[in-house]
C-alpha positions as a Markdown table, in Angstrom:
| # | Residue | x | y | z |
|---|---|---|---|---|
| 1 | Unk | -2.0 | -42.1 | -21.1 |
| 2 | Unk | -0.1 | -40.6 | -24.2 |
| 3 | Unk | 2.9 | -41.9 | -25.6 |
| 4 | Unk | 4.3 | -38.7 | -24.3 |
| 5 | Unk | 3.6 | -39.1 | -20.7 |
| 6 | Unk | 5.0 | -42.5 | -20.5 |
| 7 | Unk | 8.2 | -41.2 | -21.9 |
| 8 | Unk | 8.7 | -39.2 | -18.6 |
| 9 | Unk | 9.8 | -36.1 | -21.0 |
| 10 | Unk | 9.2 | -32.5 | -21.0 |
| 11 | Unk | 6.7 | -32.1 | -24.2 |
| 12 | Unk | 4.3 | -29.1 | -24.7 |
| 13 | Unk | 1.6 | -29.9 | -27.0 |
| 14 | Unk | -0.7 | -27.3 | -28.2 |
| 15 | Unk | -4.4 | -27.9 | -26.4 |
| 16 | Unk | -7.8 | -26.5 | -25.8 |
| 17 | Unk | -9.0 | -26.3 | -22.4 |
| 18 | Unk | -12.3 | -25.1 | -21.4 |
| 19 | Unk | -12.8 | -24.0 | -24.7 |
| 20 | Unk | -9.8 | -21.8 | -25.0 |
| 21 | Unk | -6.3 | -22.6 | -26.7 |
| 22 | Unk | -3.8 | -23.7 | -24.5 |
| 23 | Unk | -0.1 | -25.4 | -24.1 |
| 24 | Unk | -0.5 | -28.6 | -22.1 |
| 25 | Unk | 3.1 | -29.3 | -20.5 |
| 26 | Unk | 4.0 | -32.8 | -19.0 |
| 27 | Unk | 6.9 | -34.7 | -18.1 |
| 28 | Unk | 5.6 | -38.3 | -17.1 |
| 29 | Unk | 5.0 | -36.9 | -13.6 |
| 30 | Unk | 2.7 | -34.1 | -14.1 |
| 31 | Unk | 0.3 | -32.8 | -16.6 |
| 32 | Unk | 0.0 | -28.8 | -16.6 |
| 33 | Unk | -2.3 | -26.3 | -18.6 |
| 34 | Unk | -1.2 | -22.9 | -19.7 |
| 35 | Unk | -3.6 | -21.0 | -20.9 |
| 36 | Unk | -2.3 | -18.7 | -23.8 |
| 37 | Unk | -4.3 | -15.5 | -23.0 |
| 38 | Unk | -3.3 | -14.2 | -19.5 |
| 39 | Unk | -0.4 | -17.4 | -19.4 |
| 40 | Unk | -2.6 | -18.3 | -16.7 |
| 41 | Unk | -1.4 | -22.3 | -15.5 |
| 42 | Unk | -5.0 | -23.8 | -15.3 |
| 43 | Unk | -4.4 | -27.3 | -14.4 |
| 44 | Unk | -2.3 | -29.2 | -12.7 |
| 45 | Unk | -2.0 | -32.8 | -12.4 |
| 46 | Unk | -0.1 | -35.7 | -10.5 |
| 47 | Unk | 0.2 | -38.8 | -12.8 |
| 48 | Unk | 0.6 | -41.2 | -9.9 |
| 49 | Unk | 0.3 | -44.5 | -12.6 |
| 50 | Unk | -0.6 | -45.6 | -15.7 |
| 51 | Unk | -4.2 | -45.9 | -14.9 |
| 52 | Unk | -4.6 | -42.5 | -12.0 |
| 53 | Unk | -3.9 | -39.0 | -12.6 |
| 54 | Unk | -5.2 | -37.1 | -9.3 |
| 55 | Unk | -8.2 | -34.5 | -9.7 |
| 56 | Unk | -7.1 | -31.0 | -10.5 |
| 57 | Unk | -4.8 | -29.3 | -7.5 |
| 58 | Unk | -5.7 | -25.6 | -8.7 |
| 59 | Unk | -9.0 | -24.5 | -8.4 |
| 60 | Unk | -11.4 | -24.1 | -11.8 |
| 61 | Unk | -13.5 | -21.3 | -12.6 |
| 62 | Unk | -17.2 | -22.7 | -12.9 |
| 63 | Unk | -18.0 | -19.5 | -15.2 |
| 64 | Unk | -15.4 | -19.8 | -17.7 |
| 65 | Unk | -15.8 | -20.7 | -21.2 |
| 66 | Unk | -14.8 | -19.9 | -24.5 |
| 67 | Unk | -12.9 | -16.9 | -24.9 |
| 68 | Unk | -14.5 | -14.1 | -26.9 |
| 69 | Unk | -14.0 | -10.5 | -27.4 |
| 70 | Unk | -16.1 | -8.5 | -24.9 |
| 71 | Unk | -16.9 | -4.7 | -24.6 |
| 72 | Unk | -16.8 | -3.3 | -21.7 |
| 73 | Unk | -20.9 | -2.9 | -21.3 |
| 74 | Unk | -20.7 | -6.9 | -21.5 |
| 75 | Unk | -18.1 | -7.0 | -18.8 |
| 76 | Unk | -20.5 | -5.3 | -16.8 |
| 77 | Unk | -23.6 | -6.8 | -17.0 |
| 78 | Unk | -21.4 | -10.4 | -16.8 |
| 79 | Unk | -19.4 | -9.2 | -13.4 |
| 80 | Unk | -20.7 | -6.3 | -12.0 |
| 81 | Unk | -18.5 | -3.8 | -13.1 |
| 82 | Unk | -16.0 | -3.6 | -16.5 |
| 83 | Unk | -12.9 | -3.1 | -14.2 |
| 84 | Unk | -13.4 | -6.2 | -12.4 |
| 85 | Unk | -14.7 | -8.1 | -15.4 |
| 86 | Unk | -11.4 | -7.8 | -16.9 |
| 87 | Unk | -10.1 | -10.1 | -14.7 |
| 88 | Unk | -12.8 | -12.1 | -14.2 |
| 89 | Unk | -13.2 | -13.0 | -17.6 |
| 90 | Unk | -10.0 | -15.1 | -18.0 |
| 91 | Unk | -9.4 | -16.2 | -14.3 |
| 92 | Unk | -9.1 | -19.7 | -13.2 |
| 93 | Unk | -5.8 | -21.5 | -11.2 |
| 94 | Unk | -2.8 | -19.8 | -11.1 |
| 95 | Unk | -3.3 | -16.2 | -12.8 |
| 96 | Unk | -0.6 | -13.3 | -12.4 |
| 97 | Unk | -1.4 | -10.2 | -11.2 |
| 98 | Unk | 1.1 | -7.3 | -13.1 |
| 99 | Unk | 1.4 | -4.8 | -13.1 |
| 100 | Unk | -1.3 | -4.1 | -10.5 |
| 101 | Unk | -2.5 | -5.7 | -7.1 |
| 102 | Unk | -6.8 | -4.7 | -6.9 |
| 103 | Unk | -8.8 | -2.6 | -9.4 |
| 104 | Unk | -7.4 | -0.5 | -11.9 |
| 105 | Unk | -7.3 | 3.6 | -10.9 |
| 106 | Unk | -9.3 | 5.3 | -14.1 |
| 107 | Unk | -6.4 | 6.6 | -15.4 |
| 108 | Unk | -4.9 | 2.8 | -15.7 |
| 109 | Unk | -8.7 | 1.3 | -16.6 |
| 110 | Unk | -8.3 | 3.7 | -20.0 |
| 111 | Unk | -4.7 | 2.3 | -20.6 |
| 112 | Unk | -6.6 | -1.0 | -20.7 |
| 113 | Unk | -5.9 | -2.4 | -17.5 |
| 114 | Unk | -8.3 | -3.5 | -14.8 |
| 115 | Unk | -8.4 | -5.0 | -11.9 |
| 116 | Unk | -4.8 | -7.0 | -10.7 |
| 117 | Unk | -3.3 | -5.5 | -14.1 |
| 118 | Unk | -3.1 | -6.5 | -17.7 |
| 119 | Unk | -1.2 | -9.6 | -17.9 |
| 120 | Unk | -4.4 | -12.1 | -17.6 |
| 121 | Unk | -6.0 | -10.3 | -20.2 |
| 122 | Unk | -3.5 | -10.3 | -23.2 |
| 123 | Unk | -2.2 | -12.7 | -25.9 |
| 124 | Unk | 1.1 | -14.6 | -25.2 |
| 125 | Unk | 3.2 | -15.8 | -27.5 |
| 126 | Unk | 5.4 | -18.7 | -27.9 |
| 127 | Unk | 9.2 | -17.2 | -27.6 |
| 128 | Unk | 11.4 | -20.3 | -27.4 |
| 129 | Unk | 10.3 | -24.6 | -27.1 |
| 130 | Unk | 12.5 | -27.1 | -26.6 |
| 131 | Unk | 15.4 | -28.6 | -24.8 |
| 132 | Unk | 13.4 | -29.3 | -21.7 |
| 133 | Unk | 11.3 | -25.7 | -21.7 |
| 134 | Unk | 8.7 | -23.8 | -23.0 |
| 135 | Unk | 9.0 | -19.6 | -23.0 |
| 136 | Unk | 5.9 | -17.4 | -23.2 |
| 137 | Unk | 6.1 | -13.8 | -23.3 |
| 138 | Unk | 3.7 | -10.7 | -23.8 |
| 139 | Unk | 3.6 | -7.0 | -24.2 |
| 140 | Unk | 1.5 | -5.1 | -21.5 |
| 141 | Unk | 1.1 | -2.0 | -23.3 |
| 142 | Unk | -0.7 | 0.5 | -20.7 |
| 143 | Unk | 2.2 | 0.1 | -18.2 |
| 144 | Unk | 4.9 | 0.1 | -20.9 |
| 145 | Unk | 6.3 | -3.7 | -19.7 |
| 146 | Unk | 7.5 | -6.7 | -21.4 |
| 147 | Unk | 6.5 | -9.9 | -19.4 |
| 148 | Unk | 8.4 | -13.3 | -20.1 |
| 149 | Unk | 7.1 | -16.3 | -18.3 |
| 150 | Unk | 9.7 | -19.7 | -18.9 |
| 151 | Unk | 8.1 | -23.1 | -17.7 |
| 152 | Unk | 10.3 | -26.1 | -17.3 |
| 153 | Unk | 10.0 | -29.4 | -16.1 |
| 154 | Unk | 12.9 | -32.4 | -15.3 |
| 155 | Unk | 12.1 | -35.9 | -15.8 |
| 156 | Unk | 10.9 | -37.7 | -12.7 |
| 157 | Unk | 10.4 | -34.9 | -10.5 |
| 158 | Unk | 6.8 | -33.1 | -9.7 |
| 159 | Unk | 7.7 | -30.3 | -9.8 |
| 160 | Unk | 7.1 | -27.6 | -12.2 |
| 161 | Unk | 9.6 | -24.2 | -12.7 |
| 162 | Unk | 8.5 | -21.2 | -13.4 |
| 163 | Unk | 11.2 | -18.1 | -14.7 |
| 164 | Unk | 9.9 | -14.9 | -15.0 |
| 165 | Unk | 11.2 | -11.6 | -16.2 |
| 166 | Unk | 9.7 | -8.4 | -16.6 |
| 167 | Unk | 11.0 | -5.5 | -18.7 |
| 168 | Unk | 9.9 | -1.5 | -17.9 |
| 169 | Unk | 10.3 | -0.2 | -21.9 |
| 170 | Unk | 9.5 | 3.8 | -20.0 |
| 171 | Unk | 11.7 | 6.6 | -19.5 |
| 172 | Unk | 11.6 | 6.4 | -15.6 |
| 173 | Unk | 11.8 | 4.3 | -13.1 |
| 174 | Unk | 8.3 | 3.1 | -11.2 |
| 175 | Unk | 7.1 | 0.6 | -8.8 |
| 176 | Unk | 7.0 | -2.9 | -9.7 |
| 177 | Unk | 3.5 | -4.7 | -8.2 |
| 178 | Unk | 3.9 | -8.2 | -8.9 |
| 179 | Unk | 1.6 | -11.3 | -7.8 |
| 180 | Unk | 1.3 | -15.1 | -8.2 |
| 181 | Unk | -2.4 | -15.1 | -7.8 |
| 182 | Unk | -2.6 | -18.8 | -7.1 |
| 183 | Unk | -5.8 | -20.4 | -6.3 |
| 184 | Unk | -6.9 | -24.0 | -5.1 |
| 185 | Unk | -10.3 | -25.2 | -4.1 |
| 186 | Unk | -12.4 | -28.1 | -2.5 |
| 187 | Unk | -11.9 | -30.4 | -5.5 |
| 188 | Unk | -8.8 | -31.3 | -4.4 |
| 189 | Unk | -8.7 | -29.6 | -1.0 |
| 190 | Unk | -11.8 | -29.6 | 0.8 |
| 191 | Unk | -13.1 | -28.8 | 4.3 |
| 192 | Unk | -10.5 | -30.6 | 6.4 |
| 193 | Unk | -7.7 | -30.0 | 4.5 |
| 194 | Unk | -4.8 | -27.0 | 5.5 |
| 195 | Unk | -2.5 | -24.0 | 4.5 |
| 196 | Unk | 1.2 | -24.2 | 5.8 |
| 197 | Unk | 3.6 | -21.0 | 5.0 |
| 198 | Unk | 6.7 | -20.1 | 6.1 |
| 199 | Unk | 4.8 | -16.4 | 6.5 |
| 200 | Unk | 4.3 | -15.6 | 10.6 |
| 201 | Unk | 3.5 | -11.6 | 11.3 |
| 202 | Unk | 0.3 | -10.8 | 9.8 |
| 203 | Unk | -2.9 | -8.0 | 9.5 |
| 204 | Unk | -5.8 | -8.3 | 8.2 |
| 205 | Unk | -7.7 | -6.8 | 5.9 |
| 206 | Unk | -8.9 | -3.0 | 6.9 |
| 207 | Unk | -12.3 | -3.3 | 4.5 |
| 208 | Unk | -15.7 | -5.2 | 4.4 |
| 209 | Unk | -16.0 | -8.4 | 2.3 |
| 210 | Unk | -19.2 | -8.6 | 1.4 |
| 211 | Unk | -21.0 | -7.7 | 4.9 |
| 212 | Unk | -19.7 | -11.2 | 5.7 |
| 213 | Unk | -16.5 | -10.9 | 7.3 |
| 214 | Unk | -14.7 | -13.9 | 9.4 |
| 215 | Unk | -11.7 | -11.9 | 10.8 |
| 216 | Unk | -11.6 | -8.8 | 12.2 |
| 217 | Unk | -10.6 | -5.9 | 10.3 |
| 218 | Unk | -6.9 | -4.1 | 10.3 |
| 219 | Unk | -5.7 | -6.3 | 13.1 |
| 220 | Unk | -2.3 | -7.9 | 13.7 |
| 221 | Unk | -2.0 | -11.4 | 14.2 |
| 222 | Unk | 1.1 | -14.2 | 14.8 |
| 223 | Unk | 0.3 | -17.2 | 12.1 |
| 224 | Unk | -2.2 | -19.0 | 12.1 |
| 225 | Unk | -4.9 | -17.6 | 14.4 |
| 226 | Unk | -6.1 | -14.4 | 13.5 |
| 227 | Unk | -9.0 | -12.3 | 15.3 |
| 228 | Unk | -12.7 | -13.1 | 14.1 |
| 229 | Unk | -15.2 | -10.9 | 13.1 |
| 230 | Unk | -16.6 | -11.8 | 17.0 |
| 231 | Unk | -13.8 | -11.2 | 18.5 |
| 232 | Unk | -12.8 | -15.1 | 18.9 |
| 233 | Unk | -9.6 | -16.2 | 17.6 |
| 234 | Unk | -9.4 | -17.9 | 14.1 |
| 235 | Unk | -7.2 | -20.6 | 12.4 |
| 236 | Unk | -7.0 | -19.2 | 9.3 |
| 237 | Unk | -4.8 | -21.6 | 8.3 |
| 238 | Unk | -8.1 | -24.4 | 7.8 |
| 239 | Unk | -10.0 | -24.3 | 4.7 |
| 240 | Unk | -13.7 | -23.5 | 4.4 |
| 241 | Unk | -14.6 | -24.2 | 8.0 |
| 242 | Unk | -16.4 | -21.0 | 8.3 |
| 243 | Unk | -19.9 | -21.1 | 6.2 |
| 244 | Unk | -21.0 | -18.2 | 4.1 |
| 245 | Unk | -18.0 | -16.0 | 4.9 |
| 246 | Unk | -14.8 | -14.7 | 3.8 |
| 247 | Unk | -11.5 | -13.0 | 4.2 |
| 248 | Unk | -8.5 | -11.3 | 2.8 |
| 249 | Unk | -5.3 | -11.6 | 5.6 |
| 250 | Unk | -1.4 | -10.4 | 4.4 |
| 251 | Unk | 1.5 | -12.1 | 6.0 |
| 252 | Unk | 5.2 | -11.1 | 5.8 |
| 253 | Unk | 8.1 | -13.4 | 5.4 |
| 254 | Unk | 10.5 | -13.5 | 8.0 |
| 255 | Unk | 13.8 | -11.5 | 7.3 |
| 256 | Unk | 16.2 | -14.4 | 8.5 |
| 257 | Unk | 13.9 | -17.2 | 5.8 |
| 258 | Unk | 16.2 | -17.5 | 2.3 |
| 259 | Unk | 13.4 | -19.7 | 1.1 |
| 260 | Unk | 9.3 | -18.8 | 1.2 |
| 261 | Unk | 6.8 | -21.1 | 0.8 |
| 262 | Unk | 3.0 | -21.6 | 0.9 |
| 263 | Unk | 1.5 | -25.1 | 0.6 |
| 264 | Unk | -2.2 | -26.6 | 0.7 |
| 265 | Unk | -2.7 | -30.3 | 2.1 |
| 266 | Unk | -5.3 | -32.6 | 3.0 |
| 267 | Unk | -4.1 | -34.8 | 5.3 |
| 268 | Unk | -6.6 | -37.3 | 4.1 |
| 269 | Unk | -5.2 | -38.0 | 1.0 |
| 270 | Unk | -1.9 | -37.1 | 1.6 |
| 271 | Unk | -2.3 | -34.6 | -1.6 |
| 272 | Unk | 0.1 | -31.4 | -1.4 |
| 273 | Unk | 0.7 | -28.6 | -3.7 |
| 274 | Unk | 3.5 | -26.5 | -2.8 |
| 275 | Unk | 4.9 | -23.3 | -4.2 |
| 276 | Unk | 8.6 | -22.3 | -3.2 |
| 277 | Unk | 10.0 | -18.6 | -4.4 |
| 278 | Unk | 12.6 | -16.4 | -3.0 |
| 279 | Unk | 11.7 | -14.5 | 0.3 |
| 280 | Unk | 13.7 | -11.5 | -0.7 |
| 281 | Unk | 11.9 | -11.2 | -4.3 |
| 282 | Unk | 8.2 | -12.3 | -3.3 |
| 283 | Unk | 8.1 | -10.9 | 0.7 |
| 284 | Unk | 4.3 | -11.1 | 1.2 |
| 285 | Unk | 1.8 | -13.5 | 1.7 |
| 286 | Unk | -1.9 | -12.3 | 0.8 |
| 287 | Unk | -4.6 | -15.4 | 1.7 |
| 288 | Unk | -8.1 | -15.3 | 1.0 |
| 289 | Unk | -11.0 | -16.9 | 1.7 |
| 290 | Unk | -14.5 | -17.2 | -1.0 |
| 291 | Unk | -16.9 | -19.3 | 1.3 |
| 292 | Unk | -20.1 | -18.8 | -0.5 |
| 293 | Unk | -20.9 | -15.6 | 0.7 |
| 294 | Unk | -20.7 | -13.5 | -3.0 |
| 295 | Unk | -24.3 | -14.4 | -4.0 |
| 296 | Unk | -23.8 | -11.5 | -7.2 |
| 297 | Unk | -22.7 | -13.0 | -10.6 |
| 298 | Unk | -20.4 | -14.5 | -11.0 |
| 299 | Unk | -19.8 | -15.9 | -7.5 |
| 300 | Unk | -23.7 | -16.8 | -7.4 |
| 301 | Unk | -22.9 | -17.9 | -3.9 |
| 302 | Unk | -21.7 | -21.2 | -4.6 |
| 303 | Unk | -18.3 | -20.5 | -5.1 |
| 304 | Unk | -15.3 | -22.2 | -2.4 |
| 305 | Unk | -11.7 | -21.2 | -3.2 |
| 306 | Unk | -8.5 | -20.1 | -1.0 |
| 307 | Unk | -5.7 | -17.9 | -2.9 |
| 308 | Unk | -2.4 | -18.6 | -1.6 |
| 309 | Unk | -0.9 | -15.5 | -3.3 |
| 310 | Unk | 2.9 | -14.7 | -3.0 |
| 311 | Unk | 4.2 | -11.0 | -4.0 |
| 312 | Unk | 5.5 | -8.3 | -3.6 |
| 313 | Unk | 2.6 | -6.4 | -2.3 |
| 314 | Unk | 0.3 | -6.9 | 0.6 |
| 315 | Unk | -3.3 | -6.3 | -0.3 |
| 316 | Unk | -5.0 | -5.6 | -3.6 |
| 317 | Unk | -6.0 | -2.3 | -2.4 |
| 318 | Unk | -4.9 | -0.8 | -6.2 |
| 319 | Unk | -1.1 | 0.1 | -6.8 |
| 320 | Unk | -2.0 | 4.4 | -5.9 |
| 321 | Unk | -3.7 | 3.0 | -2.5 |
| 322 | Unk | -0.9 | 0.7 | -1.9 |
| 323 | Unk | 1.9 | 2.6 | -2.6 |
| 324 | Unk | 0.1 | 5.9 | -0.6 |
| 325 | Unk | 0.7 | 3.6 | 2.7 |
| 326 | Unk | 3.7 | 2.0 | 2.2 |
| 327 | Unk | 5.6 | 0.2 | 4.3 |
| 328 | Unk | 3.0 | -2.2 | 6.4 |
| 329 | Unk | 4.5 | -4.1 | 9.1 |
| 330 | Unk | 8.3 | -1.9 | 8.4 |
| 331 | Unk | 7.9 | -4.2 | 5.0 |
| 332 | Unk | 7.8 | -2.5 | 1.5 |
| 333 | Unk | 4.6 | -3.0 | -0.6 |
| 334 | Unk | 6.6 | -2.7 | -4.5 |
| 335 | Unk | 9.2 | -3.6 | -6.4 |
| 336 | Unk | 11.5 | -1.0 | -7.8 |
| 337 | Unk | 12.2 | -0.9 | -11.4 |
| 338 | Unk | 14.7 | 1.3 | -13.5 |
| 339 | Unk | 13.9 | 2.7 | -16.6 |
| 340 | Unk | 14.7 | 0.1 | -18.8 |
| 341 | Unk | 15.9 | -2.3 | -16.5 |
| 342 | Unk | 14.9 | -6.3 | -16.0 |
| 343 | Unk | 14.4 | -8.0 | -13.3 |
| 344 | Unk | 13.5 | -11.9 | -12.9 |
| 345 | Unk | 11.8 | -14.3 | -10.0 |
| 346 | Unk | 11.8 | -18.0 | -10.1 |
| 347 | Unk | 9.9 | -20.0 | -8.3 |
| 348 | Unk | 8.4 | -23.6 | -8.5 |
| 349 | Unk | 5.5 | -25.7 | -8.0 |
| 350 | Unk | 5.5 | -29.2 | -6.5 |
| 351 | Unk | 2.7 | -31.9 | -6.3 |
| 352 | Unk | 3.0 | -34.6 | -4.4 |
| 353 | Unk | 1.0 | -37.0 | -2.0 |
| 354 | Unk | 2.4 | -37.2 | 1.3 |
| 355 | Unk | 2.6 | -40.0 | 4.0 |
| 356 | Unk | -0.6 | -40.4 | 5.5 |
| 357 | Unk | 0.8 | -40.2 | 8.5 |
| 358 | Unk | 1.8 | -36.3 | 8.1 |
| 359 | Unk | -1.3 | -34.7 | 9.6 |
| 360 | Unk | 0.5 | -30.9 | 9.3 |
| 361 | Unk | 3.1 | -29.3 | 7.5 |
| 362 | Unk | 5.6 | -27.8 | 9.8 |
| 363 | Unk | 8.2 | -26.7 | 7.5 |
| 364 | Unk | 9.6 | -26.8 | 3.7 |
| 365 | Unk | 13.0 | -26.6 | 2.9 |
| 366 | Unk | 15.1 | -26.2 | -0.3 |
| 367 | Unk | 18.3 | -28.1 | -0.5 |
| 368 | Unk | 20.5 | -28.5 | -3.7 |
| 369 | Unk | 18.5 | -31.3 | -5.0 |
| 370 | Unk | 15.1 | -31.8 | -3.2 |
| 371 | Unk | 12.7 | -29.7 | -1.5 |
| 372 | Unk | 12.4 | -31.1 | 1.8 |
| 373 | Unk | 8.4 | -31.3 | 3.3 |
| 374 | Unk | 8.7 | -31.7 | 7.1 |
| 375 | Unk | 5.9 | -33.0 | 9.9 |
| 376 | Unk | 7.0 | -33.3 | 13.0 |
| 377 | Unk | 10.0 | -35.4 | 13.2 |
| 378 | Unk | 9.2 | -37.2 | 9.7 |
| 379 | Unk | 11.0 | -35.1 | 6.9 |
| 380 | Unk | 10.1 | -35.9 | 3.6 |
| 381 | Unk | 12.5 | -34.9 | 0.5 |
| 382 | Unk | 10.6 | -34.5 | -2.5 |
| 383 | Unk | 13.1 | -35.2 | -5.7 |
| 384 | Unk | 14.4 | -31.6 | -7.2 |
| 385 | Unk | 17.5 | -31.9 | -9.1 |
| 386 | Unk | 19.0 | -28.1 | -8.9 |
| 387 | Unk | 16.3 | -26.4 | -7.5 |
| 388 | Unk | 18.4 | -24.3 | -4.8 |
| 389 | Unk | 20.4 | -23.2 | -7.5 |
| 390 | Unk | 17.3 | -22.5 | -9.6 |
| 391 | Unk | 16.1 | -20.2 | -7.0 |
| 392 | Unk | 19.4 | -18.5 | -6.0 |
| 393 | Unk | 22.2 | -18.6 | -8.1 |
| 394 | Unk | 20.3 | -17.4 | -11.2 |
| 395 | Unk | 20.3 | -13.4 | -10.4 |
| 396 | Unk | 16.5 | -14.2 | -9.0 |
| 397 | Unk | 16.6 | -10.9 | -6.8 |
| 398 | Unk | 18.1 | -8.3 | -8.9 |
């Protein structure tokens, strides 16, 4: 363990990660990974002694590698199509998805976007470090937006805030789509292990996936059992218990929750990574399931990972698709942004290993200084000094 670590605090160290520069972030309690193209957080880690650091709680790419420049005929031939390549090329954990939510219309593609926008593809640089927080921030050219991403994290706690702000630089006004594309897989949460959200009315997705659908397509559905393929409901709220299949579902928040969250736990090792965010800025919910079904590269049907991805919009349908059907479920699918206006989400990420005898999530709370996990009857607060005023009294929504 580094001398940093032990100290218990915040230090960001420059880093190299899969072959790619990166910022590693820790605080005595976790170890994070941010890569700098796409700001994407790649790792995170619960330093639970000295001696044991758990296994990575976001999910890792097994295609990526060093980070090259690559035409678009390379993109191609690597992921089937340029568009999707774009992302493809630099995903892994958490990405962000801005300003886009599925592929790129052709008119954005020659902007140099692709699909879930052009935030994962460019260059971030360091804007401010030190005095407990590291900012990041980056230029998205083809929609004309400046992204700022500020990562901070308190001594003792697991928990890891995350401040963004984007800026629209245009003329007019447009809609904002805006994702956390978060990711975990069986690593750390295998077969066995479940999703808890504070998310209830849901749909699911109206297309194929991949001739191997689990759910039912463009169906409503009360959280967590959804309509299979067959016909027979589905708790989509278990990971990987469905061989060679997969899904995309959308959930809303409910209007009356202040607080939205979206956990993944495995009961048997009493592992948890949560994510809490404001309701009123983030209102969906889109999950998805890869359960080595995509046998094209490069998913080479061996790939397992669920997305636990809070927004603003429902399904990554592209933003003219999403935006023609607006509102689903009497919820809007965008963001509205003024011409040259700002607005700013925080949200947080928490790690932590739960009593073993919490076999299912029923709730998470934000108080003042904690965020409260609860099972059952056994409630357990999680050390957060500030995070309700993190989350609400900063301007979050406007």
């Amino acid at each position: 363990m580094s001398r940093a670590e032990r100290a218990g605090s915040f230090c960001a160290q420059t880093h190299t990660w899969s072959g790619r520069e990166a910022l590693r972030l820790t605080n005595g309690v976790l170890n994070s990974t941010v890569l700098r193209r796409g700001c994407s957080i790649a790792e995170l880690r619960l330093i639970e002694s000295e001696d044991a650091v758990s296994g990575n709680l976001v999910w890792e790419s097994p295609w990526l590698g060093a980070d090259h420049p690559m035409g678009d005929d390379e993109l191609a031939r690597r992921y089937g199509d340029a568009n999707s390549g774009r992302f493809l090329h630099h995903y892994t954990g958490h990405a962000l998805c801005l300003d886009g939510f599925g592929p790129a219309s052709a008119r954005e593609f020659a902007r140099g976007s692709g699909l879930h926008g052009e935030a994962i593809s460019r260059d971030w640089q360091v804007a401010a470090q030190g005095s407990g927080e590291l900012r990041l921030r980056t230029l998205l050219p083809g929609a004309a937006l400046v992204v700022e991403r500020a990562f901070e994290m308190l001594p003792g706690e697991g928990v890891l805030r995350v401040r963004e702000s984007v800026s629209n630089l245009a003329s007019a006004s447009r809609n904002l789509h805006w994702v956390q594309h978060a990711t975990v897989g069986p690593a750390a949460f295998p077969a066995g292990a479940r999703v808890a959200t504070s998310a209830r009315e849901g749909l699911t997705w109206p297309m194929d996936y991949e001739g191997s659908n689990a759910l039912g397509r463009d169906a409503s559905f009360e959280w967590p059992c959804a309509p299979g393929a067959d016909g027979c409901p589905v708790d989509v709220s278990e990971l990987f218990c469905a061989p060679h299949s997969g899904f995309v579902a959308a959930l809303k928040q409910p209007p009356e929750r202040r607080e939205g969250f979206v956990a993944a736990h495995d009961p048997a090792t009493g592992l948890v990574l949560a994510y809490v965010f404001r309701s009123d800025v983030f209102p969906w919910l889109t999950l998805w399931e890869e359960n080595r079904c995509r046998h094209a590269s490069p998913w080479n049907g061996d790939v397992q990972a669920r997305g636990l991805e809070f927004g603003t919009t429902p399904f990554p349908l592209g933003n003219e698709a999403v935006d023609a059907q607006a509102p689903v479920l009497g919820m809007r699918t965008s963001r509205p942004l003024a011409a040259g206006g700002t607005v700013t989400a925080p949200w947080a990420m928490i790690a932590a290993r739960l009593p073993r005898s919490c076999a299912r999530i029923d709730d998470i709370r934000v108080e003042e200084d904690a965020v409260t996990v609860r099972c059952g009857t056994e409630r357990t607060p999680l050390p957060a000094a500030g995070i309700a005023s993190f989350l609400f009294a900063q301007g979050g929504g406007r």
